[in-house]
PDB file of N, H, CA, C and O in Angstrom:
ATOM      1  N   UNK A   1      50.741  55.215 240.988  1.00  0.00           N
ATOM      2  CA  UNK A   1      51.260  55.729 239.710  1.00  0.00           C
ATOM      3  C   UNK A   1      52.733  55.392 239.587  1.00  0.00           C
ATOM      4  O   UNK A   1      53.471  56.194 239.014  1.00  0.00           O
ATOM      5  N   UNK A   2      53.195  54.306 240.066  1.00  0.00           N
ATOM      6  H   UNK A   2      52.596  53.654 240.531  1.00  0.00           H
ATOM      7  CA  UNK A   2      54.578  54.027 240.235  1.00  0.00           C
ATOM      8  C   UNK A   2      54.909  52.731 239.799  1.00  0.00           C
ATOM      9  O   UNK A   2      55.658  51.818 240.145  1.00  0.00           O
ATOM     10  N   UNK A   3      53.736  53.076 238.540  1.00  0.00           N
ATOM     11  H   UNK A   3      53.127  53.817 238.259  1.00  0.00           H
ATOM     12  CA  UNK A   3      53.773  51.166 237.543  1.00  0.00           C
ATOM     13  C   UNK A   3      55.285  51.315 236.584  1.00  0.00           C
ATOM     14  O   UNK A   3      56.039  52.227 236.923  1.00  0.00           O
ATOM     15  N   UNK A   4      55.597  50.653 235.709  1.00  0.00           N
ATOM     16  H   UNK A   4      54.984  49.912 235.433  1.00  0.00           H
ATOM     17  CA  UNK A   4      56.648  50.530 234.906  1.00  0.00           C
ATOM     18  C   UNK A   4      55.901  50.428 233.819  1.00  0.00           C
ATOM     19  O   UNK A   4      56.807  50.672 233.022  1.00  0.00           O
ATOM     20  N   UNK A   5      55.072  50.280 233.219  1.00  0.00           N
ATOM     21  H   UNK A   5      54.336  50.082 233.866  1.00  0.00           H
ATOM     22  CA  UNK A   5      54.198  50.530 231.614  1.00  0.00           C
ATOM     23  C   UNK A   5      53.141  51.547 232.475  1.00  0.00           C
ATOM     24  O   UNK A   5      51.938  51.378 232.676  1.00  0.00           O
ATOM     25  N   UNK A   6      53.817  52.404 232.811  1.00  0.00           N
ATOM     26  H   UNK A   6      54.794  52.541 232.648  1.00  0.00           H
ATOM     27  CA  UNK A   6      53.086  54.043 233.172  1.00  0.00           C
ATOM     28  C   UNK A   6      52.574  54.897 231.856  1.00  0.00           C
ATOM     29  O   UNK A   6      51.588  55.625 231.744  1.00  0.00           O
ATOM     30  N   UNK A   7      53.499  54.583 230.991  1.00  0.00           N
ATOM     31  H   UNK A   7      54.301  53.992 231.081  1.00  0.00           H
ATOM     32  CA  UNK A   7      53.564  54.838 229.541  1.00  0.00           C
ATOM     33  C   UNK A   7      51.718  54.493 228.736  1.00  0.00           C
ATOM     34  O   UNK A   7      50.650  55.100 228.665  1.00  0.00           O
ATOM     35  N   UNK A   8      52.175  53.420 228.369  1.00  0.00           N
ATOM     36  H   UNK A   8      53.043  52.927 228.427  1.00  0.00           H
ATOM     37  CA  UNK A   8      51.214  52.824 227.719  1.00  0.00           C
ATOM     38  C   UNK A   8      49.924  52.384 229.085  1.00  0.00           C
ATOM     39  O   UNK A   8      49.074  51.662 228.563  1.00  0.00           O
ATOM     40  N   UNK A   9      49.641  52.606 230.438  1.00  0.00           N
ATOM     41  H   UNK A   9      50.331  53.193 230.862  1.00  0.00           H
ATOM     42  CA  UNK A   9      49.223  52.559 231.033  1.00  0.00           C
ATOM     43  C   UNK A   9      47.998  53.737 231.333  1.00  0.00           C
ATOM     44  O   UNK A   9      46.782  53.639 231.494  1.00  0.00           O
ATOM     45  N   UNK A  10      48.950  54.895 231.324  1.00  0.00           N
ATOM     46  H   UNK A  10      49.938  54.975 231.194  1.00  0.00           H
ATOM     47  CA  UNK A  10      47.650  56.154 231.487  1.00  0.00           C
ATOM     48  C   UNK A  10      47.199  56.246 229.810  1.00  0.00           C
ATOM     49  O   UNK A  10      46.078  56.710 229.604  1.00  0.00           O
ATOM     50  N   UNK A  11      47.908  55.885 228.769  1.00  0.00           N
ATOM     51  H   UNK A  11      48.819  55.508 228.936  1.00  0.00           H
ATOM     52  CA  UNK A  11      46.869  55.583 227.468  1.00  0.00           C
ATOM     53  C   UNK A  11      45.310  54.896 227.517  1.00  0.00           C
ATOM     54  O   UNK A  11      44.164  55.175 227.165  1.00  0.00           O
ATOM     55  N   UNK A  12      45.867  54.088 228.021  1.00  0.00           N
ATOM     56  H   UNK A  12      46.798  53.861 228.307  1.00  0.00           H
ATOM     57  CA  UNK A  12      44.715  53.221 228.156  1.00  0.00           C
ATOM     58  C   UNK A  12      43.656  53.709 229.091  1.00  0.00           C
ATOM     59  O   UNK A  12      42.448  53.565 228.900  1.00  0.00           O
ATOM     60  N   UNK A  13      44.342  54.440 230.363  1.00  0.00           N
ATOM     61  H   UNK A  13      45.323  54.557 230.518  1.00  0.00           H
ATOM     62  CA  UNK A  13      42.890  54.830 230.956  1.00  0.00           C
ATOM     63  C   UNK A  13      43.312  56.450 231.411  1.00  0.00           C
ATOM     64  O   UNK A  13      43.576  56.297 232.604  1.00  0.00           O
ATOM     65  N   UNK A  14      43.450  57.434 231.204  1.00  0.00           N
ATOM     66  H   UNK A  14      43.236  57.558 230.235  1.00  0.00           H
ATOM     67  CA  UNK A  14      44.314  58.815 231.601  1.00  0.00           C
ATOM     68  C   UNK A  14      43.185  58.828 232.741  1.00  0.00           C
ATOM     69  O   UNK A  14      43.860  59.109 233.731  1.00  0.00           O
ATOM     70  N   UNK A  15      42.344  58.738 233.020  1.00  0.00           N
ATOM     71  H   UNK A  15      41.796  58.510 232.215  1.00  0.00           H
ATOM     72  CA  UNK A  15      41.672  58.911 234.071  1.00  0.00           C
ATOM     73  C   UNK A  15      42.436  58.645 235.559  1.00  0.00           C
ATOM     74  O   UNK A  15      42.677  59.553 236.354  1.00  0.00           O
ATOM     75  N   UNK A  16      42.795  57.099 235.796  1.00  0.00           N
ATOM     76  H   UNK A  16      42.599  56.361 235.150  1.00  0.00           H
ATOM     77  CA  UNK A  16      43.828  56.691 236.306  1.00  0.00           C
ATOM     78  C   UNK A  16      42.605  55.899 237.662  1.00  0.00           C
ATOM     79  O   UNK A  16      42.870  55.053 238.516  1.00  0.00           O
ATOM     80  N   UNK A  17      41.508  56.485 237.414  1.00  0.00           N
ATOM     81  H   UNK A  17      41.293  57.172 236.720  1.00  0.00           H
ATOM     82  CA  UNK A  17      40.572  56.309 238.841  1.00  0.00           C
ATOM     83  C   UNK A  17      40.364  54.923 239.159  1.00  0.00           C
ATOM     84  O   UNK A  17      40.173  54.488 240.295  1.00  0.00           O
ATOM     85  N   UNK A  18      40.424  54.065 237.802  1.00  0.00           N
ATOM     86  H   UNK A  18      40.580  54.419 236.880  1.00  0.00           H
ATOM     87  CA  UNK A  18      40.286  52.620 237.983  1.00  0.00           C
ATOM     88  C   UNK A  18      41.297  51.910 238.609  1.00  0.00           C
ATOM     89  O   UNK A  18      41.145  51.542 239.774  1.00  0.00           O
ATOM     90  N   UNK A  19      42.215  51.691 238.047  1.00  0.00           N
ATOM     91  H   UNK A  19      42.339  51.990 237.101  1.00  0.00           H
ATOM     92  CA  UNK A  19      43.369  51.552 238.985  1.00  0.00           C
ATOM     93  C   UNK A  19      43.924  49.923 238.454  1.00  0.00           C
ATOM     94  O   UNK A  19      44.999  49.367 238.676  1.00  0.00           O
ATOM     95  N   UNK A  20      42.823  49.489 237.745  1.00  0.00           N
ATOM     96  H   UNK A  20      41.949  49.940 237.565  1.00  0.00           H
ATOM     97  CA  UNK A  20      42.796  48.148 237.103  1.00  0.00           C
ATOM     98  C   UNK A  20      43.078  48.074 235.670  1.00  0.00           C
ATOM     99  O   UNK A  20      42.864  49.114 235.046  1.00  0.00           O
ATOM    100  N   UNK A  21      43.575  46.922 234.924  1.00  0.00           N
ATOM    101  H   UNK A  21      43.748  46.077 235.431  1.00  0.00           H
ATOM    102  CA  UNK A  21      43.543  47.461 233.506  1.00  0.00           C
ATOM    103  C   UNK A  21      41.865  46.819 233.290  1.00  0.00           C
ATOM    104  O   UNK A  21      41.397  46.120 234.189  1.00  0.00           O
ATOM    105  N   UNK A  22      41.144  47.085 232.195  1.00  0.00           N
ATOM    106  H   UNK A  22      41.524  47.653 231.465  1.00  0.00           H
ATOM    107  CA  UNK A  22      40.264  47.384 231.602  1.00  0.00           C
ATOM    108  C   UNK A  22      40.021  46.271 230.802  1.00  0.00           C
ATOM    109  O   UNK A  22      40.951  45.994 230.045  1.00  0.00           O
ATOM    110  N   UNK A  23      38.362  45.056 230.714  1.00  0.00           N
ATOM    111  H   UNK A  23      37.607  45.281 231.329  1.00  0.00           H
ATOM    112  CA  UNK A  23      38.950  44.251 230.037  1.00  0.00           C
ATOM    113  C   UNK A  23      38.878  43.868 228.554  1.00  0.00           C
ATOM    114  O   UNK A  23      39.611  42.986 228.107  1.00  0.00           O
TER     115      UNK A  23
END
């Protein structure tokens, strides 16, 4: 959890479990 688009990052998945972006 120590990305820099943490922001717009847990938007995309708030779950966080994936860990990947999504495609």
């Amino acid at each position: 959890m120590s990305d820099t688009p943490s922001t717009g990052f847990s938007i995309i998945h708030p779950t966080s479990s994936e860990g990947q972006v999504p495609p």
